[in-house]
DOKOLLO-94942 format. One record per atom (N, C-alpha, C): residue number from 0; atom name; y, z, x. Coordinates in Angstrom, 1 decimal. Atoms other than C-alpha are relative to their C-alpha. Layout:
BEGIN
 seq atom      v      w      u
 NUM   CA      Y      Z      X
...
END
This chain:
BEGIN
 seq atom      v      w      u
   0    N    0.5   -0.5    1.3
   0   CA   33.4   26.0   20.7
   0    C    0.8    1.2   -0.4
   1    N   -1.4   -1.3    0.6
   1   CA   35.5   28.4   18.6
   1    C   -1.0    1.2    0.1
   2    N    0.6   -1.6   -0.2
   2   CA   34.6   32.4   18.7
   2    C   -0.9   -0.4   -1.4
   3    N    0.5    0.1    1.8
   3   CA   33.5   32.3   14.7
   3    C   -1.4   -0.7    0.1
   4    N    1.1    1.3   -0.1
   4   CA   31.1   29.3   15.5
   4    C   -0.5    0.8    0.4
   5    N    0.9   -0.9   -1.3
   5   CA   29.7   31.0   18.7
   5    C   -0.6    1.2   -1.0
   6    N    0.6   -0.9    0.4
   6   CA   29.2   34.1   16.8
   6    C   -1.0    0.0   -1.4
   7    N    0.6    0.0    0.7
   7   CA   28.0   32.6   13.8
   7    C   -1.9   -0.3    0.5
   8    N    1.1    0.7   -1.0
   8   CA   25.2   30.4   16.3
   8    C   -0.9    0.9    0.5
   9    N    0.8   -0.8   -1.2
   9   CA   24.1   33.4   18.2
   9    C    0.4    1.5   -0.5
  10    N   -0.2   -1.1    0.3
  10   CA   24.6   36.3   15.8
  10    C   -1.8    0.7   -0.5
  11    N    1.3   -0.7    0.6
  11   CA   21.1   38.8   14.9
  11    C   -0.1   -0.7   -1.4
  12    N    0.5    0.2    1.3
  12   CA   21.4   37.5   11.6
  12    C   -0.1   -1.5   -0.3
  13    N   -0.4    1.5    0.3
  13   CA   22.3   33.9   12.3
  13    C   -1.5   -1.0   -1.1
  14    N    0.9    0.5    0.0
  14   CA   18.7   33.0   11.1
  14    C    0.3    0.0   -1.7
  15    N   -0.5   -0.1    2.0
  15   CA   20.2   33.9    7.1
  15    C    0.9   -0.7   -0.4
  16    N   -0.6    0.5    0.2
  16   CA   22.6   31.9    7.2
  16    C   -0.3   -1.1   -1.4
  17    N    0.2    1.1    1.3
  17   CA   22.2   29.5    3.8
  17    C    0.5   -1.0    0.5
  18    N   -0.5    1.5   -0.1
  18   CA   22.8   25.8    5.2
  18    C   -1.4   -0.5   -0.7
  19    N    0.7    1.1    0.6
  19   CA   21.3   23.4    2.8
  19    C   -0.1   -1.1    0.6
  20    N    0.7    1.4   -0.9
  20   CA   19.7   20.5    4.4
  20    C    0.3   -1.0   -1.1
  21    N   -0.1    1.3    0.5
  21   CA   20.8   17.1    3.6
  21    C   -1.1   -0.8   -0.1
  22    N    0.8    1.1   -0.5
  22   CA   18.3   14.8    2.6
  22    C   -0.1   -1.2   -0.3
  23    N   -0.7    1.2    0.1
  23   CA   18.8   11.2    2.6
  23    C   -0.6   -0.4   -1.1
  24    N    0.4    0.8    1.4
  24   CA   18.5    8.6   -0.3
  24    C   -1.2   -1.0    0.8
  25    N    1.0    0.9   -0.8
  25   CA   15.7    6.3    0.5
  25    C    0.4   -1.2   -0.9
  26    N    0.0    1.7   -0.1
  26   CA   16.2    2.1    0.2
  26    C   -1.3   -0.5   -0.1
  27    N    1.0    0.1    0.2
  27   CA   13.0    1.4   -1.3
  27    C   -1.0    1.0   -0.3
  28    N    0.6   -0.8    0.9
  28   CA   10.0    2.6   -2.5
  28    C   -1.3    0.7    1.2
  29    N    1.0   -0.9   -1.3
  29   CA    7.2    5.0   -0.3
  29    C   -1.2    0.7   -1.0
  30    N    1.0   -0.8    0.5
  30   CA    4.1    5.7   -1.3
  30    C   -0.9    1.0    0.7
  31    N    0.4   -1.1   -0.9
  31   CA    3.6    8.2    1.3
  31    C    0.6    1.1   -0.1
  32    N   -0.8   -1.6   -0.4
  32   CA    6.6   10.7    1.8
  32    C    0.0    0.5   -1.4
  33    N    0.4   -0.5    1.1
  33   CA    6.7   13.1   -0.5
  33    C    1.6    0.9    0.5
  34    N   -1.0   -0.6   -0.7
  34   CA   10.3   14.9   -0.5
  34    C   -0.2    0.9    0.8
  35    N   -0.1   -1.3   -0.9
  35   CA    9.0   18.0    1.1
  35    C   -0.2   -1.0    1.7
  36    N    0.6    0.4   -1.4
  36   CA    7.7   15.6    4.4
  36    C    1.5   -0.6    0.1
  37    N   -1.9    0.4   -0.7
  37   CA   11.7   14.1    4.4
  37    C    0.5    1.2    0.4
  38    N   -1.4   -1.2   -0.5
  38   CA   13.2   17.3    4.2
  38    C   -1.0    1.2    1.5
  39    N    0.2   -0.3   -0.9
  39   CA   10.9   18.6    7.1
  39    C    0.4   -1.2    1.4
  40    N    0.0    0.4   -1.3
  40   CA   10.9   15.2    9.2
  40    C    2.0    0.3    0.1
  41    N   -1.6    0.0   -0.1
  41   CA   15.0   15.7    8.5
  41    C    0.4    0.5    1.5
  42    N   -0.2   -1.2   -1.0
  42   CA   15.0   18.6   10.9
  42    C    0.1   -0.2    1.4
  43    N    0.9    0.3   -1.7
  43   CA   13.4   16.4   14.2
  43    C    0.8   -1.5    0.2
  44    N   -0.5    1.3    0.0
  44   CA   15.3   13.3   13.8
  44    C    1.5    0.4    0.9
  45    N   -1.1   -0.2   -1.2
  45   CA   18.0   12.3   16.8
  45    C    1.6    0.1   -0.6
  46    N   -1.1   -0.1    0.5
  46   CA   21.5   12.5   16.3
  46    C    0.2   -0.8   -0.6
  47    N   -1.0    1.6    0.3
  47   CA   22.5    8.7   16.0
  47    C   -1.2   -0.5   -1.2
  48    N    0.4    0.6    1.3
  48   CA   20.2    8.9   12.8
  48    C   -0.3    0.8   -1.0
  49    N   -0.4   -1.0    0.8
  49   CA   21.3   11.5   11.0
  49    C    1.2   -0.6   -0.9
  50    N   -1.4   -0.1    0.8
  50   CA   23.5   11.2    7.8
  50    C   -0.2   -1.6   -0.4
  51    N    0.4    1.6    0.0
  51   CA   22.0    7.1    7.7
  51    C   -1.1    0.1   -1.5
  52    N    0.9    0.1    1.1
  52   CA   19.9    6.3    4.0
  52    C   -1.2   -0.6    0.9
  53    N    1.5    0.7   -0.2
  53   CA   16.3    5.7    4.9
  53    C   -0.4   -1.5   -0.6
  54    N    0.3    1.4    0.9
  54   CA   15.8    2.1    4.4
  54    C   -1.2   -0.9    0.4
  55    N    1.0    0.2    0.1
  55   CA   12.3    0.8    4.3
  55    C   -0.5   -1.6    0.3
  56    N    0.0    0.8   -0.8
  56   CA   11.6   -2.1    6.7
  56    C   -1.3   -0.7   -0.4
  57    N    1.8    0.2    0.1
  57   CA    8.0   -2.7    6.3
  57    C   -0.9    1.3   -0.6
  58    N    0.8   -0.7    1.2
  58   CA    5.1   -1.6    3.8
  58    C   -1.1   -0.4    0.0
  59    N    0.8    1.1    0.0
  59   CA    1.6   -2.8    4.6
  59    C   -0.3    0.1   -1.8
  60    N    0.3   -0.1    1.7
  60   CA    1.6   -2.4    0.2
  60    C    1.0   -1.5   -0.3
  61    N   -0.7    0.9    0.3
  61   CA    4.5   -4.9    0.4
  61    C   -0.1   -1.5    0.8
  62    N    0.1    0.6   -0.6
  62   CA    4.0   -6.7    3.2
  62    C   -1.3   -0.8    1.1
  63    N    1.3    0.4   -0.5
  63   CA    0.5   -6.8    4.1
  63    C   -0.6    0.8    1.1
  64    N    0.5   -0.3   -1.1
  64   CA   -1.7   -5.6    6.8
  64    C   -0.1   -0.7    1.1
  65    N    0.0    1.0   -1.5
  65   CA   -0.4   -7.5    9.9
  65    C    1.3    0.8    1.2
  66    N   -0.9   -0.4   -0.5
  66   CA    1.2   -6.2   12.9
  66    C    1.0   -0.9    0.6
  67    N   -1.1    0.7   -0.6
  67   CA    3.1   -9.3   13.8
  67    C    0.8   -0.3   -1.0
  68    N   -1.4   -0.1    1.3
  68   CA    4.8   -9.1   10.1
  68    C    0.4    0.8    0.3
  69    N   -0.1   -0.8   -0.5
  69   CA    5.4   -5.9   11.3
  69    C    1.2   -0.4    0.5
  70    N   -1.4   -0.1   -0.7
  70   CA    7.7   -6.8   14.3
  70    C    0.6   -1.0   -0.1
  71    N   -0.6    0.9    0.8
  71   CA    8.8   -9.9   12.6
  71    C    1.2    1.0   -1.0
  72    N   -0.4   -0.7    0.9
  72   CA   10.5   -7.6    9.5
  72    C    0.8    1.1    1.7
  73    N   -1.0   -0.7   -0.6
  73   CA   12.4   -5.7   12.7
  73    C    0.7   -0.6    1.0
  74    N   -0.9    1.4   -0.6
  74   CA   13.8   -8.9   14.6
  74    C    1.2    0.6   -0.3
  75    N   -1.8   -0.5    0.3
  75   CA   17.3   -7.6   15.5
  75    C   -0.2    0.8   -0.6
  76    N   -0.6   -2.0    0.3
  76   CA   17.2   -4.1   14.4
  76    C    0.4    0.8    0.9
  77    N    0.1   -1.1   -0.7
  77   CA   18.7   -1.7   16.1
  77    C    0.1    1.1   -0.5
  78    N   -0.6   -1.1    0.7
  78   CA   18.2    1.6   14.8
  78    C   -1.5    0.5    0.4
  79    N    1.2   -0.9    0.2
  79   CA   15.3    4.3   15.2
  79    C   -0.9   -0.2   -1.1
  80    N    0.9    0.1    1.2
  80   CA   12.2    3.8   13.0
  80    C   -1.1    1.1    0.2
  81    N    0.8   -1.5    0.3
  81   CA   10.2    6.5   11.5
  81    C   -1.4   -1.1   -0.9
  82    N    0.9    0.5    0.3
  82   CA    7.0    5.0   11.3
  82    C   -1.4    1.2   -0.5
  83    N    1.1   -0.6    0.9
  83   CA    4.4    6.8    8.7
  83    C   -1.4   -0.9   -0.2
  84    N    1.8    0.9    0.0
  84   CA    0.3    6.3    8.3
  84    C   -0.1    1.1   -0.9
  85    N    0.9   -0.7    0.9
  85   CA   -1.5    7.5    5.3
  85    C   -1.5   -0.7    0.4
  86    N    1.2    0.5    0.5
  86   CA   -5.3    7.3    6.1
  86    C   -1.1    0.1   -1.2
  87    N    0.7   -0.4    1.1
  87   CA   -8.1    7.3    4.2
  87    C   -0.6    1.1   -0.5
  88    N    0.3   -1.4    0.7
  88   CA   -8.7   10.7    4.5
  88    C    1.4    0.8   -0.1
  89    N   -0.7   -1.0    0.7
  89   CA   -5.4   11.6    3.0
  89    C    1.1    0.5    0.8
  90    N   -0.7   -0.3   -1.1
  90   CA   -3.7   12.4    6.1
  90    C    0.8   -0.6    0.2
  91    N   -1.1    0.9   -0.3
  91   CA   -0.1   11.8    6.8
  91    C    0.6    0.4    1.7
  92    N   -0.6   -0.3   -1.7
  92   CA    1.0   11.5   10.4
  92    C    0.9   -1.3    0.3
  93    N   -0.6    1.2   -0.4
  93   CA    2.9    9.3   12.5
  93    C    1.3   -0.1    1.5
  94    N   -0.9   -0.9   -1.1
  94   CA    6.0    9.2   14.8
  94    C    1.4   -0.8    0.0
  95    N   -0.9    0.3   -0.1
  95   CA    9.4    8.5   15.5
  95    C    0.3   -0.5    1.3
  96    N   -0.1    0.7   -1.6
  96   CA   10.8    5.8   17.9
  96    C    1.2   -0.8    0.0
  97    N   -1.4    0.0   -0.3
  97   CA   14.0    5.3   19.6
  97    C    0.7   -1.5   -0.1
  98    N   -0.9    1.8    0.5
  98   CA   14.5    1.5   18.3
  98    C   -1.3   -0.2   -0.2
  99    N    0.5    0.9    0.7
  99   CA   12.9   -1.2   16.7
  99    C   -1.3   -0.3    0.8
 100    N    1.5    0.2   -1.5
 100   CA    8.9   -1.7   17.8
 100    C    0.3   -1.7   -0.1
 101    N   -0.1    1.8   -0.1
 101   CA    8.7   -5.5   19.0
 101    C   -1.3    0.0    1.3
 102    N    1.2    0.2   -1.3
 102   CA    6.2   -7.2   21.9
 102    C    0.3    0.2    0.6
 103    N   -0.5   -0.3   -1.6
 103   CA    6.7   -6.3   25.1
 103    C   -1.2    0.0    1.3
 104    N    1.0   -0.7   -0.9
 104   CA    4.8   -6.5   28.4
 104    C   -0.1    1.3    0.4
 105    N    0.2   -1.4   -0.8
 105   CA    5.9   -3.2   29.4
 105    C    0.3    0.9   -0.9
 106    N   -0.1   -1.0    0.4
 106   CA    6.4    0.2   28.0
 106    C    1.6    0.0   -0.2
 107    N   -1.2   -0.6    0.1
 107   CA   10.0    0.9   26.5
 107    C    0.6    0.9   -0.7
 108    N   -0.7   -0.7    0.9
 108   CA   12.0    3.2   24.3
 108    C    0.6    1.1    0.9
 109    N    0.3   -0.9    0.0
 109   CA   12.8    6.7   24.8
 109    C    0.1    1.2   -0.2
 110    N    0.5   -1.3    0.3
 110   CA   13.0   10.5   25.2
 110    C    0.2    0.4   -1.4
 111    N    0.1   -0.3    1.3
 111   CA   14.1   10.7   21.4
 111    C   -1.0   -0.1   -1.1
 112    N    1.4    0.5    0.4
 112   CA   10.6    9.1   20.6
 112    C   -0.7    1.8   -0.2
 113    N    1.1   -0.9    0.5
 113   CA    8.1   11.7   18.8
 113    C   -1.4   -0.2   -0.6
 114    N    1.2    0.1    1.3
 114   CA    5.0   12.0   17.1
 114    C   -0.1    1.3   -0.8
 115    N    0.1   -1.3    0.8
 115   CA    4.3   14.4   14.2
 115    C   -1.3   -0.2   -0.9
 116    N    1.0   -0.1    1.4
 116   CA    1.7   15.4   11.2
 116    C    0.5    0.7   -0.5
 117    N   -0.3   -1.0    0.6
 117   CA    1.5   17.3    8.6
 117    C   -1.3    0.7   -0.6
 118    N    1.4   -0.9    0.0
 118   CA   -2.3   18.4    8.4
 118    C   -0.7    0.7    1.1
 119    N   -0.2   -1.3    0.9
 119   CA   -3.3   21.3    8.8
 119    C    1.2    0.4   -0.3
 120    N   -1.1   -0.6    0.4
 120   CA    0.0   22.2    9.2
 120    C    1.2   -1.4    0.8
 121    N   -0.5    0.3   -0.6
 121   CA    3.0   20.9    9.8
 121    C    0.7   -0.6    1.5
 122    N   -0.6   -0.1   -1.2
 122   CA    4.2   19.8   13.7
 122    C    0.2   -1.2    0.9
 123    N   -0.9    1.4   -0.6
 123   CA    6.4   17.4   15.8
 123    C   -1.1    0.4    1.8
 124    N    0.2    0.1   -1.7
 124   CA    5.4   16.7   19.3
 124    C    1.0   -0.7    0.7
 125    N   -1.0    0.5   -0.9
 125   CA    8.2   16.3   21.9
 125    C   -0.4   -1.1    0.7
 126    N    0.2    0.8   -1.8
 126   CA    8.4   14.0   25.2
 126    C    0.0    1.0    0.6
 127    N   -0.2   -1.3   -1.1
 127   CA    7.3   16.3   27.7
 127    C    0.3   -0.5    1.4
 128    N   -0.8    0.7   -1.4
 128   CA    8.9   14.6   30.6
 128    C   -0.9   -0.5    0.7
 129    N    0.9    0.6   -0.7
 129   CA    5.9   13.6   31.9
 129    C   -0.4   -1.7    0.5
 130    N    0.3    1.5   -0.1
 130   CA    5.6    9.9   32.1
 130    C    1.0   -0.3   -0.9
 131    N   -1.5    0.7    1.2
 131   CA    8.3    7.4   30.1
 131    C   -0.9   -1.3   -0.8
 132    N    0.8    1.1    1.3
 132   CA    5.0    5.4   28.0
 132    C    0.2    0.8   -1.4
 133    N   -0.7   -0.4    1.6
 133   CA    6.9    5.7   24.6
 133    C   -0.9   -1.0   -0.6
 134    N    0.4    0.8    1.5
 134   CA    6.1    2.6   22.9
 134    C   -0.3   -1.2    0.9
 135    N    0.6    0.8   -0.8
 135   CA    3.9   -0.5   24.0
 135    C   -0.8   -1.2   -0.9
 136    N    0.3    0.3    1.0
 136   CA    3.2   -3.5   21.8
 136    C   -0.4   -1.3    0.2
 137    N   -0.1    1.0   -0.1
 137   CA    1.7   -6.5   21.7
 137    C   -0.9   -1.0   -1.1
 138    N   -0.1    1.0    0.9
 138   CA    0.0   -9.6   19.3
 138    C   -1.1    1.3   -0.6
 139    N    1.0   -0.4    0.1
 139   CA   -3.3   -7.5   19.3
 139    C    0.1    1.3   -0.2
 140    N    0.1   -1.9   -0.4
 140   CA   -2.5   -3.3   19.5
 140    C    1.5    0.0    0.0
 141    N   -0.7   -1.0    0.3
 141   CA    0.2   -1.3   19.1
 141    C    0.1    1.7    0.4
 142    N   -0.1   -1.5   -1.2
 142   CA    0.7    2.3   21.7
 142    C    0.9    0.7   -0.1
 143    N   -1.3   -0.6   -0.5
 143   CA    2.9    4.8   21.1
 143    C   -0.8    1.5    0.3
 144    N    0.0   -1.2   -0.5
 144   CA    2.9    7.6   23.5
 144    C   -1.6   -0.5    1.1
 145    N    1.3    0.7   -0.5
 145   CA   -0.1    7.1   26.7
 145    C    0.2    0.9    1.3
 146    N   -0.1   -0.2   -1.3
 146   CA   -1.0    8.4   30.0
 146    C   -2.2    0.8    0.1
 147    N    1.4   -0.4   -0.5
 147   CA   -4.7    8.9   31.7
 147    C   -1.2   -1.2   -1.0
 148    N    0.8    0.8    0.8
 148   CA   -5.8    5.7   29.5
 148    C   -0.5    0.6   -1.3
 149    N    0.2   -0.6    1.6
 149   CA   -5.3    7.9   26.2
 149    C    1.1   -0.3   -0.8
 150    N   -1.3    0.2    0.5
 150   CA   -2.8    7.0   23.7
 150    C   -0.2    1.0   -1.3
 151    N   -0.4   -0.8    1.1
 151   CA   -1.1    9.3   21.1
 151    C    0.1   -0.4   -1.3
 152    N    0.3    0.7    1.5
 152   CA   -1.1    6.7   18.2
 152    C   -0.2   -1.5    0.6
 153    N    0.6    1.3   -0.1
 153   CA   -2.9    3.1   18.5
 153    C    0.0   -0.4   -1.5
 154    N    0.2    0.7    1.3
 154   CA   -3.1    0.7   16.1
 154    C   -0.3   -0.9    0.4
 155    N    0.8    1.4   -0.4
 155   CA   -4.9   -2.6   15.8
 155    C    1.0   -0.7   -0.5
 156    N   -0.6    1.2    0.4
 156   CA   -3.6   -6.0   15.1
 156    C    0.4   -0.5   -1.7
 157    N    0.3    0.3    1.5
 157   CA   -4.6   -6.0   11.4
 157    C    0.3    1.6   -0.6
 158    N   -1.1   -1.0    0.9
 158   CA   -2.7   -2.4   11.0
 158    C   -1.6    0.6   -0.6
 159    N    1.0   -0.2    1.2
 159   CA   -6.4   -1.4    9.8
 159    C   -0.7    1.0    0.8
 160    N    0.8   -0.7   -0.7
 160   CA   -8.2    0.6   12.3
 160    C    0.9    0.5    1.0
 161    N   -1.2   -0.6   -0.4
 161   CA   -6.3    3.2   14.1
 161    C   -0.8    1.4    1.1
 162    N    0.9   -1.3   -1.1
 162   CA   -7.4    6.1   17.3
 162    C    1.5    0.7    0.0
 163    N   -1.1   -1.2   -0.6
 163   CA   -4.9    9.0   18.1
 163    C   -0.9    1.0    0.9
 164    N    0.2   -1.1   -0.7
 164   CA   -5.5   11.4   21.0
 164    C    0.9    0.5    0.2
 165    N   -1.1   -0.6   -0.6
 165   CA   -4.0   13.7   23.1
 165    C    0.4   -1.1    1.1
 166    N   -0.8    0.7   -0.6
 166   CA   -1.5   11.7   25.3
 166    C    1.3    1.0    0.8
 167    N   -1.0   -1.2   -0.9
 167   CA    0.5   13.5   28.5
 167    C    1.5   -0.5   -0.3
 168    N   -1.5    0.6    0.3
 168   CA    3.8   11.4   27.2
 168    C    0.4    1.1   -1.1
 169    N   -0.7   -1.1    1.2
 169   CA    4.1   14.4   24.1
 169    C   -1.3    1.1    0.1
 170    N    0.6   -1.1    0.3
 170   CA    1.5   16.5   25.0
 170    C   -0.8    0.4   -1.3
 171    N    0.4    0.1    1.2
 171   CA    0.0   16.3   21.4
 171    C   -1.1    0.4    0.2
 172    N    1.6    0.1    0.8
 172   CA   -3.3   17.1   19.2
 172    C    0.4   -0.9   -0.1
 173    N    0.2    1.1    0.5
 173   CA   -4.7   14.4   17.8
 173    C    1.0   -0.2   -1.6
 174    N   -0.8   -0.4    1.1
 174   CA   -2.3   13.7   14.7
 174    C   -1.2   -0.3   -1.0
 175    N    1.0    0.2    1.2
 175   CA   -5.7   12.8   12.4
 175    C   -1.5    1.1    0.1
 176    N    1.5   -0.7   -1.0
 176   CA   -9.0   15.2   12.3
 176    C   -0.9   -0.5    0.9
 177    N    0.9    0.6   -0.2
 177   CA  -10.7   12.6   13.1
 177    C    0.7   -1.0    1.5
 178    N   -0.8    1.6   -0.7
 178   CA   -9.5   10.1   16.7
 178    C    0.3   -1.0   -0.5
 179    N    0.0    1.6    0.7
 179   CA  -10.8    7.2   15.0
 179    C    0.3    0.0   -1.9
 180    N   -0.2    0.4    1.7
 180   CA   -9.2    6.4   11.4
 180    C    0.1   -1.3   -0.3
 181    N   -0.4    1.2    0.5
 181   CA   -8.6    3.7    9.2
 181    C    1.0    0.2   -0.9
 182    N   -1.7    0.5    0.1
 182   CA   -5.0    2.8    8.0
 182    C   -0.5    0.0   -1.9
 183    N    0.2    0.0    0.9
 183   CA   -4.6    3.6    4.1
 183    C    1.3   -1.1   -0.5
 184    N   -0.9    0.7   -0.5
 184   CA   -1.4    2.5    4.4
 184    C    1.0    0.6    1.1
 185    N   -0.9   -0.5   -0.9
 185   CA    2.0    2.7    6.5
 185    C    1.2   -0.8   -0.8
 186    N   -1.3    0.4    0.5
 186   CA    5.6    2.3    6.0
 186    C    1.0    0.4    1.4
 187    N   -1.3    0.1   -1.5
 187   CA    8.8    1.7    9.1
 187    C    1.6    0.3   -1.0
 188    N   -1.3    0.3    0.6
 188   CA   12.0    2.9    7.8
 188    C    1.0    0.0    1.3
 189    N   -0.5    0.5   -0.7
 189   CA   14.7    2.1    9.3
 189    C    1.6    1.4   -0.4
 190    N   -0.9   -1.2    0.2
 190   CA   18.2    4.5    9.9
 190    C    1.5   -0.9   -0.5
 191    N   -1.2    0.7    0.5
 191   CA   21.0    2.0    8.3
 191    C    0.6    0.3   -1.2
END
């Protein structure tokens, strides 16, 4: 690392620094994000999907309420998807996951995997090393994040009815006030 760098990184004032945040073009249409929720999720997103246009995989507005259109519409993707829920009370949450969701018997992805909200306030939830149940999927449900028989975001088959807890995989709140919601909509983009 050059001196300049280093001292710009780790100087008392580094925190003033004026870097403008890039924030990407989006590849379709979102009836959820709102720019301020890009240019915050910007901030939490992994390397290898940085600097990539947001491009919009699945829509249950476009594509329905089904979760095997769902991993149909990411057949052969490789790339990180930032999967967003608007419920019906208004609430945007959701989470980020280290490839494409598909069926699986077992648990895969990972430590790049997150969940976040943005009610009350803004906040990401890491992997806290604790377990490696990232993402878990199959005709019927949809799991990301799990441990002690609690999962950090659930979803049903029909994308329609939806629980979040706390889960020891990110350590999280619940990302909704409520556990149990229902799906107003959702949208998967994709990092290409």
């Amino acid at each position: 690392m050059s001196e300049e760098l280093r001292r710009a990184l780790y100087a008392s004032n580094a925190a003033s620094l004026d870097i403008e945040l890039f924030i990407p073009d989006l590849v379709g249409v979102t009836e959820i994000l709102s720019e301020e929720h890009r240019k915050k999720l910007c901030r939490h997103l992994p390397a290898r999907a940085e600097g990539y246009v947001w491009t919009l995989m699945f829509s249950t507005s476009q594509h329905g309420f089904s979760l095997n259109s769902m991993y149909r519409k990411m057949n052969r993707l490789e790339s990180p998807i930032l999967l967003v829920i608007e419920d019906t009370e208004h609430n945007v949450f959701g989470a980020l996951t280290s490839c494409a969701l598909k069926v699986s018997d077992h648990f895969y992805g990972t430590g790049e995997s997150l969940l976040f909200r943005f009610t009350p306030e803004f906040q990401v939830f890491n992997w806290t090393g604790d377990n490696m149940y990232f993402i878990k999927g199959n005709n019927e449900s949809l799991a990301i994040g799990a441990g002690d028989g609690k999962f950090g975001l659930w979803l049903d088959g029909d994308l329609y009815q939806g629980r979040t807890q706390r889960c020891s995989t990110y350590s999280n709140e619940p990302l909704a006030p409520q556990e149990d919601f229902v799906v107003k909509a959702m949208e998967c983009w994709a990092f290409i």
